[in-house]
PDB file of N, CA, C and O in Angstrom:
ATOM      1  N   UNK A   1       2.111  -1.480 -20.302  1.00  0.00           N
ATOM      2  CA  UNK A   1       2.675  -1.855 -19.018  1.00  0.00           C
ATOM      3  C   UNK A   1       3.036  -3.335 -19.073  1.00  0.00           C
ATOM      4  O   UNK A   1       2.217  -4.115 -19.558  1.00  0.00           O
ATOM      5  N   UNK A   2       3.985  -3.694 -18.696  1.00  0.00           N
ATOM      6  CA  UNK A   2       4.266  -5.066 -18.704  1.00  0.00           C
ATOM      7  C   UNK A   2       3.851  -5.834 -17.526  1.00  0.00           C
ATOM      8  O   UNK A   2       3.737  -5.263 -16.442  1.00  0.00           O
ATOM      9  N   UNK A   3       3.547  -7.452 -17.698  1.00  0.00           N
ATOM     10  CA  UNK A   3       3.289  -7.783 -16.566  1.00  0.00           C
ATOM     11  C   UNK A   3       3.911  -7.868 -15.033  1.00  0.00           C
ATOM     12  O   UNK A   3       3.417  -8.187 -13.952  1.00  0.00           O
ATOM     13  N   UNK A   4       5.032  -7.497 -15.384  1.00  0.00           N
ATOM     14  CA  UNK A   4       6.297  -7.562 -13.793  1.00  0.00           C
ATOM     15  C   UNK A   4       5.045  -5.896 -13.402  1.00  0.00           C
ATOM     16  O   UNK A   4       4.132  -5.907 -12.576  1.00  0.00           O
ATOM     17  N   UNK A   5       5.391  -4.854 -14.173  1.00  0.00           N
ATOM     18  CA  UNK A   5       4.913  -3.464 -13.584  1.00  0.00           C
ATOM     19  C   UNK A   5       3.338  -3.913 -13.329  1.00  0.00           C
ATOM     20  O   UNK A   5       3.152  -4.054 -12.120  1.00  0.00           O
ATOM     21  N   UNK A   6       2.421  -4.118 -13.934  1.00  0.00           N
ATOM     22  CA  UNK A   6       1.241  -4.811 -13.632  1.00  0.00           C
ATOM     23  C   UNK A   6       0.929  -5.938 -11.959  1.00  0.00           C
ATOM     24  O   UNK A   6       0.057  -5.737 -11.113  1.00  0.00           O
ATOM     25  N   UNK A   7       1.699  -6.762 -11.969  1.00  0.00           N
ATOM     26  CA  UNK A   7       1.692  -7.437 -10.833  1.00  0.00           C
ATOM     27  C   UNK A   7       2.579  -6.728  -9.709  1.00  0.00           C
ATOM     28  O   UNK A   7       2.284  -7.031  -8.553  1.00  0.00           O
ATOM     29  N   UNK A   8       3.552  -5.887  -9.883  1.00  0.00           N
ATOM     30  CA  UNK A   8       3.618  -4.721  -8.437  1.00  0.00           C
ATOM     31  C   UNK A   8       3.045  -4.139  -8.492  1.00  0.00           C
ATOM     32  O   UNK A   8       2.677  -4.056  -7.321  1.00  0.00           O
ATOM     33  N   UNK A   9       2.021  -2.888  -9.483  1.00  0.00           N
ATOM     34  CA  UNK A   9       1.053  -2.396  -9.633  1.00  0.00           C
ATOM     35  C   UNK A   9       0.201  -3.217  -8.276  1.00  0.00           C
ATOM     36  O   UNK A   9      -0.025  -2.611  -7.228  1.00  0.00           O
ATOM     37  N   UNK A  10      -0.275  -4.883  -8.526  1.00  0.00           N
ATOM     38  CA  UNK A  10      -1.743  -4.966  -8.001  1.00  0.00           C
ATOM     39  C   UNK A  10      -1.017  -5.307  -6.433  1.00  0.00           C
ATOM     40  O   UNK A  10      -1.663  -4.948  -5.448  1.00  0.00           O
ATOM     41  N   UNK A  11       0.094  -5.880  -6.257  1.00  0.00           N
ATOM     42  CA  UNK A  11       0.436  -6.073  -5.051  1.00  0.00           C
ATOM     43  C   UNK A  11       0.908  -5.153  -3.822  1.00  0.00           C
ATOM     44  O   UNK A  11       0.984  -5.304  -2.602  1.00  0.00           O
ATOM     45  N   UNK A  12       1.296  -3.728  -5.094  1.00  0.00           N
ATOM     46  CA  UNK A  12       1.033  -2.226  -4.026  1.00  0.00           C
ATOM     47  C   UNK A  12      -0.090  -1.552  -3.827  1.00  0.00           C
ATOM     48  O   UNK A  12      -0.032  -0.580  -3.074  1.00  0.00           O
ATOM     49  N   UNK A  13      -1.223  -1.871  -4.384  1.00  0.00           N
ATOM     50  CA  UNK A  13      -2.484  -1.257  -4.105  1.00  0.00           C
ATOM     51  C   UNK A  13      -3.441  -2.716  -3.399  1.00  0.00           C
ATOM     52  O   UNK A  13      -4.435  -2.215  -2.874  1.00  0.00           O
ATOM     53  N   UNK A  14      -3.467  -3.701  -3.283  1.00  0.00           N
ATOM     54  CA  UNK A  14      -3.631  -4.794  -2.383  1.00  0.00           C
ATOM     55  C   UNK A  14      -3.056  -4.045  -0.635  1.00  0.00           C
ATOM     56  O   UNK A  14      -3.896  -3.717   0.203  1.00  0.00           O
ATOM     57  N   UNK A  15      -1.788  -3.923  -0.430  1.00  0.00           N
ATOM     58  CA  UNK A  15      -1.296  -3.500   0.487  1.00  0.00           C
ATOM     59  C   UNK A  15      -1.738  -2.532   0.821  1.00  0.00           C
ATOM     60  O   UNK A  15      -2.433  -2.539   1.837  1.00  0.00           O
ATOM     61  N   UNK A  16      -1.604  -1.800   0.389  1.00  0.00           N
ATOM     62  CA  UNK A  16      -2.833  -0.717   0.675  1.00  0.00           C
ATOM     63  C   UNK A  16      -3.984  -0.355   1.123  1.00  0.00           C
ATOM     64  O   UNK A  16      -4.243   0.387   2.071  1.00  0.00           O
ATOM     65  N   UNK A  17      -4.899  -1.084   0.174  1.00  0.00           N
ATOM     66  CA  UNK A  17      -6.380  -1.608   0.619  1.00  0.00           C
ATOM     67  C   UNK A  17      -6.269  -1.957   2.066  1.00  0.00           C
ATOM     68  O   UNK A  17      -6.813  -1.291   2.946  1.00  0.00           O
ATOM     69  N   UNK A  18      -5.463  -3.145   2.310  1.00  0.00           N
ATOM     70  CA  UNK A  18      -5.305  -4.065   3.366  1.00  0.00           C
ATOM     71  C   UNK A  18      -4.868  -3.235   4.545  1.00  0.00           C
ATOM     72  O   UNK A  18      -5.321  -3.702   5.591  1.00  0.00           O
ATOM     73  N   UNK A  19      -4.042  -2.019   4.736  1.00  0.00           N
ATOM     74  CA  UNK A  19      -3.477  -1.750   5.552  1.00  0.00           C
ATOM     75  C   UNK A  19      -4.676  -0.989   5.880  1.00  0.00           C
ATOM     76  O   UNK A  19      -5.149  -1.366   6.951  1.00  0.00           O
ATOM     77  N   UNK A  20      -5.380   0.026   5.283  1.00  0.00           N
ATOM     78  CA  UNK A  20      -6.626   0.810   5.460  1.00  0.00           C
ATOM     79  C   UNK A  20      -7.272  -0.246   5.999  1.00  0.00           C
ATOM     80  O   UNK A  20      -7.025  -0.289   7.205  1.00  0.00           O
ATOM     81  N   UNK A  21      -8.133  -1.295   5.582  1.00  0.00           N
ATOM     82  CA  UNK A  21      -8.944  -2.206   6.406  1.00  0.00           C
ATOM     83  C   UNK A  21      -8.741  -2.642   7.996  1.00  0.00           C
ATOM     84  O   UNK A  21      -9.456  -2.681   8.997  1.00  0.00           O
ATOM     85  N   UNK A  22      -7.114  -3.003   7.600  1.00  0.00           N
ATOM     86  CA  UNK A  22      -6.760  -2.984   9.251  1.00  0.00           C
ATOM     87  C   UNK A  22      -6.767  -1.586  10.204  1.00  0.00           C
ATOM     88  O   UNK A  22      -6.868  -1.442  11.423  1.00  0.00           O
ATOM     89  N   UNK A  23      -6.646  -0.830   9.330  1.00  0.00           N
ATOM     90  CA  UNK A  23      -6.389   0.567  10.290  1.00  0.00           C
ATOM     91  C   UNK A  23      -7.941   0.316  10.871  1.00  0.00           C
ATOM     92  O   UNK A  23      -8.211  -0.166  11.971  1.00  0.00           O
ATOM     93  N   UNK A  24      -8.936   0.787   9.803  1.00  0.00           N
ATOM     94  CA  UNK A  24     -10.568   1.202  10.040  1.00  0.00           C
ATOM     95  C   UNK A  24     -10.938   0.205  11.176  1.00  0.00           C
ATOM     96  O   UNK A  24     -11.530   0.684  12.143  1.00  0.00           O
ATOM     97  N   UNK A  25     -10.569  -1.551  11.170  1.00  0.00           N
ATOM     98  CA  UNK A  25     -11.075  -2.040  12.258  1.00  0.00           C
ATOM     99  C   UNK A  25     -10.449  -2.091  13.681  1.00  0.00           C
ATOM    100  O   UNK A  25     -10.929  -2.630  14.678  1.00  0.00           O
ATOM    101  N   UNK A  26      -9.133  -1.334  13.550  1.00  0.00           N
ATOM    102  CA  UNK A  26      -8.629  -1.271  15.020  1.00  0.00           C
ATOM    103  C   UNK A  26      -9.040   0.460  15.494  1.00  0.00           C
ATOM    104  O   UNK A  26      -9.259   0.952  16.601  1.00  0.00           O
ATOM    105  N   UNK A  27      -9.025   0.906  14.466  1.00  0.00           N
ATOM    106  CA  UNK A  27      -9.937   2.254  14.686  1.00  0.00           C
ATOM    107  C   UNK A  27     -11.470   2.042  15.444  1.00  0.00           C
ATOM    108  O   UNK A  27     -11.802   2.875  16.287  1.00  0.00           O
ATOM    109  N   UNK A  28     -12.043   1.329  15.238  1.00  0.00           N
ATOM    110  CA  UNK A  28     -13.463   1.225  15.516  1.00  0.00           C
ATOM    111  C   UNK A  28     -13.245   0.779  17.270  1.00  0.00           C
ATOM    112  O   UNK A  28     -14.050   1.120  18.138  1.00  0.00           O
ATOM    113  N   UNK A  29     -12.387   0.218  17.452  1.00  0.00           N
ATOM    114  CA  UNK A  29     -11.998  -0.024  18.603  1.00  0.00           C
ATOM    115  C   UNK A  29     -11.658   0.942  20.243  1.00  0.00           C
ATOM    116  O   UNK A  29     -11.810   0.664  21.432  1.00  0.00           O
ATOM    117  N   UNK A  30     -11.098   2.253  19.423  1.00  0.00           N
ATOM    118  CA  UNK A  30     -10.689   3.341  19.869  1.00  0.00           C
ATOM    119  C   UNK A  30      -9.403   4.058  19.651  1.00  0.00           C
ATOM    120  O   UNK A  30      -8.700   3.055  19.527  1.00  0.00           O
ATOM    121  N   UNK A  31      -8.706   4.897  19.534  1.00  0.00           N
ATOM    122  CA  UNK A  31      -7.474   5.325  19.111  1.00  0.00           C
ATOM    123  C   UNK A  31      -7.023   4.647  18.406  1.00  0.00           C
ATOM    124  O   UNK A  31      -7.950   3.920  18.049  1.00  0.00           O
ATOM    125  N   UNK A  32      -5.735   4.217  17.677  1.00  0.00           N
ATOM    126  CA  UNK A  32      -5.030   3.596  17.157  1.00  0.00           C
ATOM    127  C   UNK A  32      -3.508   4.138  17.709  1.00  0.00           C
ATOM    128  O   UNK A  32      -2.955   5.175  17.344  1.00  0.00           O
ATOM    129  N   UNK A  33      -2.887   2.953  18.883  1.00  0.00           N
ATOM    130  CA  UNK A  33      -1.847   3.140  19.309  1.00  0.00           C
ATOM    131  C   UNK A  33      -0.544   3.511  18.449  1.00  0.00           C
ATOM    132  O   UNK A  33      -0.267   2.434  17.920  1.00  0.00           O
ATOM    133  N   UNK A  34       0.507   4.553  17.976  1.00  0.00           N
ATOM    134  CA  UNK A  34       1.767   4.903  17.276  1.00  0.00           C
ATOM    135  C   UNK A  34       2.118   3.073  17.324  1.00  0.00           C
ATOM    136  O   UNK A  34       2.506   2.583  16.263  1.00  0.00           O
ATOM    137  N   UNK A  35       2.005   2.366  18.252  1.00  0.00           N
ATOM    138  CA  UNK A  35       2.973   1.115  17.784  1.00  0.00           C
ATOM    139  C   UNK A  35       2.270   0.480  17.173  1.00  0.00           C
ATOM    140  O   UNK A  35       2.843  -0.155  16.287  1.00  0.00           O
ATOM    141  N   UNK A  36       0.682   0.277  17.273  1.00  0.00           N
ATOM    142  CA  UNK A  36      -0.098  -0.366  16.276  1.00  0.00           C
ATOM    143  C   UNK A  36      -0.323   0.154  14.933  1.00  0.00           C
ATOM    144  O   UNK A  36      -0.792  -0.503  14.003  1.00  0.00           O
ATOM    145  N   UNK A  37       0.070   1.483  14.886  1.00  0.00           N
ATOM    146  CA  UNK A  37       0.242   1.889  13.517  1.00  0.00           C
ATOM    147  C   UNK A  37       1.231   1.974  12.833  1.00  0.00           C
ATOM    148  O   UNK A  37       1.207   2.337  11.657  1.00  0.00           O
ATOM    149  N   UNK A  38       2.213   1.665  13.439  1.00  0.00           N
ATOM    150  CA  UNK A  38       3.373   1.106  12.667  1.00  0.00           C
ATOM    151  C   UNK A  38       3.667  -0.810  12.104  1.00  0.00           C
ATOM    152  O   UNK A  38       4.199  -1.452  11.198  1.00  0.00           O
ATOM    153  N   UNK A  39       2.901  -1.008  13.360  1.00  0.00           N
ATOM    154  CA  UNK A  39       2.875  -3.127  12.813  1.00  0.00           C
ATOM    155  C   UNK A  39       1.459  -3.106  11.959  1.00  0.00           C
ATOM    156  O   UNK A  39       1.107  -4.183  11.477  1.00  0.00           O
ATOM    157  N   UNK A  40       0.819  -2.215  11.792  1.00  0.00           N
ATOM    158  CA  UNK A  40       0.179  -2.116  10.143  1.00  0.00           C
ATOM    159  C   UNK A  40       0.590  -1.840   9.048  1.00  0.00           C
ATOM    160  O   UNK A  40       0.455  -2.618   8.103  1.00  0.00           O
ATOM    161  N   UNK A  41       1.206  -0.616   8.939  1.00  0.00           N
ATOM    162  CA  UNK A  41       1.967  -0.922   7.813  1.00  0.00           C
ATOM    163  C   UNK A  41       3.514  -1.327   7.497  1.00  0.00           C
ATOM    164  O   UNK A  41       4.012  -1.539   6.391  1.00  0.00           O
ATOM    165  N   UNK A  42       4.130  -1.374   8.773  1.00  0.00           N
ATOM    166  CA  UNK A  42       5.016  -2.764   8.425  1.00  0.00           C
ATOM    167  C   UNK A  42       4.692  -4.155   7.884  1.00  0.00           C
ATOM    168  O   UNK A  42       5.556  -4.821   7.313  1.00  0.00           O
ATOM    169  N   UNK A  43       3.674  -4.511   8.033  1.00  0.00           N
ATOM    170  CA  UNK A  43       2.615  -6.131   7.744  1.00  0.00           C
ATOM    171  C   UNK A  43       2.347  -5.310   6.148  1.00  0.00           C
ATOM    172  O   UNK A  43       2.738  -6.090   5.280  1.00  0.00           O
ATOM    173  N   UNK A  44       1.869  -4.145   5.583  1.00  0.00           N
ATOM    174  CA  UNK A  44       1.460  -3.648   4.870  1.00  0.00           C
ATOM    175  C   UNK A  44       2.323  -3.662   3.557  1.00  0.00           C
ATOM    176  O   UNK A  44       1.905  -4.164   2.513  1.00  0.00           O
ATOM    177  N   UNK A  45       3.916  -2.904   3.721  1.00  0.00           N
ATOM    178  CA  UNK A  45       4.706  -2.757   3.054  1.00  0.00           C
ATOM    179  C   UNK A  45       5.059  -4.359   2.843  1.00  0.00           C
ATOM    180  O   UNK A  45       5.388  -4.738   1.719  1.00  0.00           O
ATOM    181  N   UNK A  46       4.979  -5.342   4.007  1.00  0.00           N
ATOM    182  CA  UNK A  46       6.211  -6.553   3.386  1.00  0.00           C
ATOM    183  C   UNK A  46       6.006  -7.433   2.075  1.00  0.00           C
ATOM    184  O   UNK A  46       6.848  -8.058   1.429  1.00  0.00           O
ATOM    185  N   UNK A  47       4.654  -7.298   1.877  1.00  0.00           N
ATOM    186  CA  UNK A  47       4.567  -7.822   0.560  1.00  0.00           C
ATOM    187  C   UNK A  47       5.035  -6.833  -0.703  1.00  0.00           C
ATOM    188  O   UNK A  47       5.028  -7.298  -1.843  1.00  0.00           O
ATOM    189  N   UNK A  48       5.352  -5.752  -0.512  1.00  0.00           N
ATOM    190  CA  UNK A  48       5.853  -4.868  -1.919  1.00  0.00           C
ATOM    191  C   UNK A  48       7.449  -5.163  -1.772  1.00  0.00           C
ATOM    192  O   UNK A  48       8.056  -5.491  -2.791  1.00  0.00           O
ATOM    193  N   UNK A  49       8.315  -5.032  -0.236  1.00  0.00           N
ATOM    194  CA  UNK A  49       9.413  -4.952  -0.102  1.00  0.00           C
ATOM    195  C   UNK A  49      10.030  -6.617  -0.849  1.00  0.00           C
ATOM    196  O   UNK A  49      11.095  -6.851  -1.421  1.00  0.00           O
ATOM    197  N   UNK A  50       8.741  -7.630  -0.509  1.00  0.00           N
ATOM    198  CA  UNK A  50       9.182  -8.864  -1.091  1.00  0.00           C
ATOM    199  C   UNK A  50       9.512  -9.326  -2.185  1.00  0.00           C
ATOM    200  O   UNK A  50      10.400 -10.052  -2.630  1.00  0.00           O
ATOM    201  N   UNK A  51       8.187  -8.496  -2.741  1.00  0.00           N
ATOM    202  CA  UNK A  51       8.530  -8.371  -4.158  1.00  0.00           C
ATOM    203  C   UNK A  51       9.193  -8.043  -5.283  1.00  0.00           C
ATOM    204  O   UNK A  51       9.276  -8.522  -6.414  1.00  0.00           O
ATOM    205  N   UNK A  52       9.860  -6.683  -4.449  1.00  0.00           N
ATOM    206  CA  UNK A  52      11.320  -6.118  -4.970  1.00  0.00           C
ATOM    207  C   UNK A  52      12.934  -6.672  -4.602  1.00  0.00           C
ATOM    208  O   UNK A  52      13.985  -6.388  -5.177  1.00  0.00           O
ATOM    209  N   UNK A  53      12.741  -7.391  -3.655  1.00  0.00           N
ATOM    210  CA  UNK A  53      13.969  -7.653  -3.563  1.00  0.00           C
ATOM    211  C   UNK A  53      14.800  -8.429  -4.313  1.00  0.00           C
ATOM    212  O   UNK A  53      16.023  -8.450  -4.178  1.00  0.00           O
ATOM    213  N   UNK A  54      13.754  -9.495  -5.625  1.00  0.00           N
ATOM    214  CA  UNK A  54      14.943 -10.260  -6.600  1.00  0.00           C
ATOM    215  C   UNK A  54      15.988  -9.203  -7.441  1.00  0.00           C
ATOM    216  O   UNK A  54      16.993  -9.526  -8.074  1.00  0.00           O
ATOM    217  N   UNK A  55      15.554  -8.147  -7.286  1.00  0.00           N
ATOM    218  CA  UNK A  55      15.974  -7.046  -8.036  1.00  0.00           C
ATOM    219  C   UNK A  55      17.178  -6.743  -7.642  1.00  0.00           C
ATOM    220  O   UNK A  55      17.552  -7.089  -6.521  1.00  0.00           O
ATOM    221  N   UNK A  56      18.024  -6.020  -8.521  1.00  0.00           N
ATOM    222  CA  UNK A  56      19.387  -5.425  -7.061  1.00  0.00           C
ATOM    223  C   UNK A  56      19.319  -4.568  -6.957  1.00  0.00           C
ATOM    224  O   UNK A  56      18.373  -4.031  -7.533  1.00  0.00           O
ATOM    225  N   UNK A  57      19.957  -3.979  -6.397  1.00  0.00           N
ATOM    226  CA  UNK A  57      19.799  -2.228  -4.834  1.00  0.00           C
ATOM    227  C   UNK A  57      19.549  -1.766  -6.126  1.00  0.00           C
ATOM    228  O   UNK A  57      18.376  -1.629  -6.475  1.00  0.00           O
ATOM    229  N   UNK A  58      20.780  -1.411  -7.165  1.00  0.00           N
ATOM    230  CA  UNK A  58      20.188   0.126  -7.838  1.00  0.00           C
ATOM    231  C   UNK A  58      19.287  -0.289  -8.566  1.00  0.00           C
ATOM    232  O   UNK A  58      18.805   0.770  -8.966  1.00  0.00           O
ATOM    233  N   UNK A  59      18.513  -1.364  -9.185  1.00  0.00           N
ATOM    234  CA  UNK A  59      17.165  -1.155  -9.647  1.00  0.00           C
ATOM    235  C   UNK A  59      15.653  -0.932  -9.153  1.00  0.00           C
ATOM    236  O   UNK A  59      14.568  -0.583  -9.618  1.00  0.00           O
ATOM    237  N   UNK A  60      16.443  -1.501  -7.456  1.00  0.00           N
ATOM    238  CA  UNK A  60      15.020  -0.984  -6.202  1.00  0.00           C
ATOM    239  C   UNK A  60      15.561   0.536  -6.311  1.00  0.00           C
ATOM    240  O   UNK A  60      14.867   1.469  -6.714  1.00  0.00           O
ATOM    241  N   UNK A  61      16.268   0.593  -6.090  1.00  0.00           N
ATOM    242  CA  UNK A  61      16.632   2.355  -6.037  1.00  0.00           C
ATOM    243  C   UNK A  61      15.342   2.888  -7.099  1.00  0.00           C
ATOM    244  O   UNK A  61      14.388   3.579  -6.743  1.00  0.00           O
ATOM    245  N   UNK A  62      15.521   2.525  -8.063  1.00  0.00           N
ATOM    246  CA  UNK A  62      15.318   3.020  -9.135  1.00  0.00           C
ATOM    247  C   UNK A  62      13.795   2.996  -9.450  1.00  0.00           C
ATOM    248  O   UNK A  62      13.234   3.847 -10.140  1.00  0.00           O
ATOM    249  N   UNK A  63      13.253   2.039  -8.932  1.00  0.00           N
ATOM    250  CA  UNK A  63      11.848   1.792  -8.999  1.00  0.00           C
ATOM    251  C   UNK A  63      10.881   2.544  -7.816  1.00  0.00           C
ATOM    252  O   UNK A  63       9.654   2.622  -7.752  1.00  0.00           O
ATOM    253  N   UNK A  64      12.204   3.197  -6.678  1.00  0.00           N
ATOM    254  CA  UNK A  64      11.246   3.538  -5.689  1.00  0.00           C
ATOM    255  C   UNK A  64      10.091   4.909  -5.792  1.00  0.00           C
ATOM    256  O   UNK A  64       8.968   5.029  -5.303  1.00  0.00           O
ATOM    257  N   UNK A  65      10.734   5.640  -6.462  1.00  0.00           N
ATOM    258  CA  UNK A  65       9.756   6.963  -7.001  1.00  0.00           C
ATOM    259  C   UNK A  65       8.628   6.304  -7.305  1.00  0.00           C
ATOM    260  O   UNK A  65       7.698   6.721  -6.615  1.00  0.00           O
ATOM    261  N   UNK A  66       8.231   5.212  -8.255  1.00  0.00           N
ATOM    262  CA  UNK A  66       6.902   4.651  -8.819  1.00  0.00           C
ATOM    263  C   UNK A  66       6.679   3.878  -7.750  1.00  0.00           C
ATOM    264  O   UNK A  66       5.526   3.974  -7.330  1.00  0.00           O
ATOM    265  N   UNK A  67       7.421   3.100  -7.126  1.00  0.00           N
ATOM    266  CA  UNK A  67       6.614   2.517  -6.081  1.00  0.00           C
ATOM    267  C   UNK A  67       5.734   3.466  -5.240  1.00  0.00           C
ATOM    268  O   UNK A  67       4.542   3.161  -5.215  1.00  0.00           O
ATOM    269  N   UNK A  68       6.121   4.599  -4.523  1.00  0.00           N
ATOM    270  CA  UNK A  68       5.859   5.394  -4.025  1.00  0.00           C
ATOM    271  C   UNK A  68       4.282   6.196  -4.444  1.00  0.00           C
ATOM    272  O   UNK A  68       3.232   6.374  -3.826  1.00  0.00           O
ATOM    273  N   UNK A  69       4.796   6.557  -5.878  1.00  0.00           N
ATOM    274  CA  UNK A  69       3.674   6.999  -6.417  1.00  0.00           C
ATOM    275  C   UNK A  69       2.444   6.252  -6.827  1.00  0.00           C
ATOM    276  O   UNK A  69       1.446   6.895  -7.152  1.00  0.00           O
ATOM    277  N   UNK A  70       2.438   5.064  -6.836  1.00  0.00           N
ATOM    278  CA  UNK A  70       1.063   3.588  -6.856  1.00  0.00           C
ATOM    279  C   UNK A  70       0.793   3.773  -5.546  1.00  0.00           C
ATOM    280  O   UNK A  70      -0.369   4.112  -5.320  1.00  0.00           O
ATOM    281  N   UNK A  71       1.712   3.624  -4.347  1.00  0.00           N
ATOM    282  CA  UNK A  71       1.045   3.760  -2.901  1.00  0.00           C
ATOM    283  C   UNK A  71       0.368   4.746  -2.902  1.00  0.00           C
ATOM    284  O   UNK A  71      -0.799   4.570  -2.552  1.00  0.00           O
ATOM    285  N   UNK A  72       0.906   6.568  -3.392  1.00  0.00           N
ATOM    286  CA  UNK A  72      -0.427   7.493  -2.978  1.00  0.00           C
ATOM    287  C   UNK A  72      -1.423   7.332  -3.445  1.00  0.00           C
ATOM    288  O   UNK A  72      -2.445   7.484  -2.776  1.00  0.00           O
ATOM    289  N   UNK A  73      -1.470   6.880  -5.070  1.00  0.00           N
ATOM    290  CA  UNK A  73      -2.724   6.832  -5.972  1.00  0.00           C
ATOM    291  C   UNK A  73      -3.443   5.502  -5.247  1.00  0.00           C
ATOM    292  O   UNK A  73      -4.674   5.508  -5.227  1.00  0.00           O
ATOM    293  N   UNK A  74      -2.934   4.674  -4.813  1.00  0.00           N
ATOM    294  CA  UNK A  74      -3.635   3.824  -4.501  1.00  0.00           C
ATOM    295  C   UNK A  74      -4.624   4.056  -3.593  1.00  0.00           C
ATOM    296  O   UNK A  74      -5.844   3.922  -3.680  1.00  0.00           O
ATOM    297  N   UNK A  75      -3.550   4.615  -2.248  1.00  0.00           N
ATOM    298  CA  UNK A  75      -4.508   5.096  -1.251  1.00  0.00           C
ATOM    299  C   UNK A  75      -5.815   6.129  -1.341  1.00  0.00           C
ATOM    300  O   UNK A  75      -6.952   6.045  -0.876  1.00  0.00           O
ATOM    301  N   UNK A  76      -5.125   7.169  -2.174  1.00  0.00           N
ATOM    302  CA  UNK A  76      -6.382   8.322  -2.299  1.00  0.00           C
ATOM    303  C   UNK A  76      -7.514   7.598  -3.319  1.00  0.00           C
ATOM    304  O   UNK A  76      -8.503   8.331  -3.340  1.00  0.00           O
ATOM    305  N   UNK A  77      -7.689   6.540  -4.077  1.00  0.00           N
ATOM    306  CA  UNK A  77      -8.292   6.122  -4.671  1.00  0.00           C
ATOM    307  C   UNK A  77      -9.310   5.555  -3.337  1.00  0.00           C
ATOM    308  O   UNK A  77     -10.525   5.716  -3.225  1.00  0.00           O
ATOM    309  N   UNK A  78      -8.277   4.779  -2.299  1.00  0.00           N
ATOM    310  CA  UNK A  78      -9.239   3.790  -1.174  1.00  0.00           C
ATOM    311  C   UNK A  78     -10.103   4.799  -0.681  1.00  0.00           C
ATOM    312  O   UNK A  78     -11.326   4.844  -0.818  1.00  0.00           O
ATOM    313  N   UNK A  79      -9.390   5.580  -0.115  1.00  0.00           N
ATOM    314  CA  UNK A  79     -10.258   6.948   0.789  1.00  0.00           C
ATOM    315  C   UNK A  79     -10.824   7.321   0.115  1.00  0.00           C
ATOM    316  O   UNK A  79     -11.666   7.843   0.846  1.00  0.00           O
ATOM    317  N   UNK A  80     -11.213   7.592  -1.121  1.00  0.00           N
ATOM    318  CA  UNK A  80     -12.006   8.399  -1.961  1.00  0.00           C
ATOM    319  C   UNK A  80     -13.135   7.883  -2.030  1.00  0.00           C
ATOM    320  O   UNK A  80     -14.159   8.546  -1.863  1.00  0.00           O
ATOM    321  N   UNK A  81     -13.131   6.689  -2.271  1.00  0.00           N
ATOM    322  CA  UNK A  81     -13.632   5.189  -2.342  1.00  0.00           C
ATOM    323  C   UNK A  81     -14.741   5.577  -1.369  1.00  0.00           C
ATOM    324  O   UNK A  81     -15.904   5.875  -1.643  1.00  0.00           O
ATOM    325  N   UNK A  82     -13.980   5.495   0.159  1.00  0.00           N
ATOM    326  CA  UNK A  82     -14.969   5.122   1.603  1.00  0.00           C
ATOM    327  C   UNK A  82     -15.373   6.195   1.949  1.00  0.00           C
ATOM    328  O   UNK A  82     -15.981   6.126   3.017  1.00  0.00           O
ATOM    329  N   UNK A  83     -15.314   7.147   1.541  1.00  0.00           N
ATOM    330  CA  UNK A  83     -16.338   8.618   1.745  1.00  0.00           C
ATOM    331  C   UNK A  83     -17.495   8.923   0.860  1.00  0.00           C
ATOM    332  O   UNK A  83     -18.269   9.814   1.210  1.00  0.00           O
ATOM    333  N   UNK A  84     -17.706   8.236  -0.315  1.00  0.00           N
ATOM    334  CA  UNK A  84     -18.575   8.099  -1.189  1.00  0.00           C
ATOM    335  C   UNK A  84     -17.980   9.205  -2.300  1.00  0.00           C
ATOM    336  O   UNK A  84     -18.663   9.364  -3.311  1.00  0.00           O
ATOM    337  N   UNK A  85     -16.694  10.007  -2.158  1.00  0.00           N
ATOM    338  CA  UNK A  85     -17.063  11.277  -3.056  1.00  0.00           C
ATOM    339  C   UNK A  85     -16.447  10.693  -4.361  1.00  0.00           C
ATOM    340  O   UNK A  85     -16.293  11.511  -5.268  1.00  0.00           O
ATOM    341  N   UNK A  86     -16.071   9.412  -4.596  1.00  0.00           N
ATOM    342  CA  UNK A  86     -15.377   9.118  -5.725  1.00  0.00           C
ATOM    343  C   UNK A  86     -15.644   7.598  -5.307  1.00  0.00           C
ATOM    344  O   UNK A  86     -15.784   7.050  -4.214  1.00  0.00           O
ATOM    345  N   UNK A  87     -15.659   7.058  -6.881  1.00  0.00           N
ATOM    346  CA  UNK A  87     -15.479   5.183  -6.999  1.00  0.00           C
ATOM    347  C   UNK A  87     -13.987   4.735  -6.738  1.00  0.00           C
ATOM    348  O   UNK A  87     -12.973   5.154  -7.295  1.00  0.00           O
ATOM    349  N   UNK A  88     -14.090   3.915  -5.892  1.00  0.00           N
ATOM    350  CA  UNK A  88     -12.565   3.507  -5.946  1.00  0.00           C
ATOM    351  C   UNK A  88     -12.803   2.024  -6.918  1.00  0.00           C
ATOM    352  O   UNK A  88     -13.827   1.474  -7.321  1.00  0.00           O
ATOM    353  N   UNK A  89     -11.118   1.646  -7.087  1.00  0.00           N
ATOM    354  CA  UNK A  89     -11.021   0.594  -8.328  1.00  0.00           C
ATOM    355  C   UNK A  89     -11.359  -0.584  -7.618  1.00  0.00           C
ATOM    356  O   UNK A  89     -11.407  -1.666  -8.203  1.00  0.00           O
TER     357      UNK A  89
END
């Protein structure tokens, strides 16, 4: 893996982490309002979207399948994580 794929690697599973943390503590709160769950992971995504943009359209194009696929692994790693049934990274 090279370091460009390595450092979006850690900055899409960072986002991640982060957006779960924010969810869990506005969760603890009570519901989580549709608009507050969208200015989470809008705040969530802008560091991956930032990161891609020196790129041009068709190579974000092109990267978005893997982007995509680090966000699920990332996430099911977090959740897996905070239920005890698996170590997360």
């Amino acid at each position: 893996m090279s370091d460009e794929a390595r450092e979006l690697h850690r900055i899409i599973s960072a986002g991640v982490r982060d957006m779960l943390d924010a969810y869990r503590i506005q969760a603890q709160a009570g519901p989580v309002t549709d608009q507050a769950l969208e200015e989470i992971v809008f705040r969530a995504a802008h560091p991956v979207v930032d990161s891609l943009a020196p790129y041009p359209a068709e190579q974000r194009a092109a990267l978005l399948p893997s982007v995509v696929r680090v966000m699920l692994a990332s996430f099911l790693e977090a959740v897996a994580g905070a239920d005890g049934s698996a170590h997360a990274r």
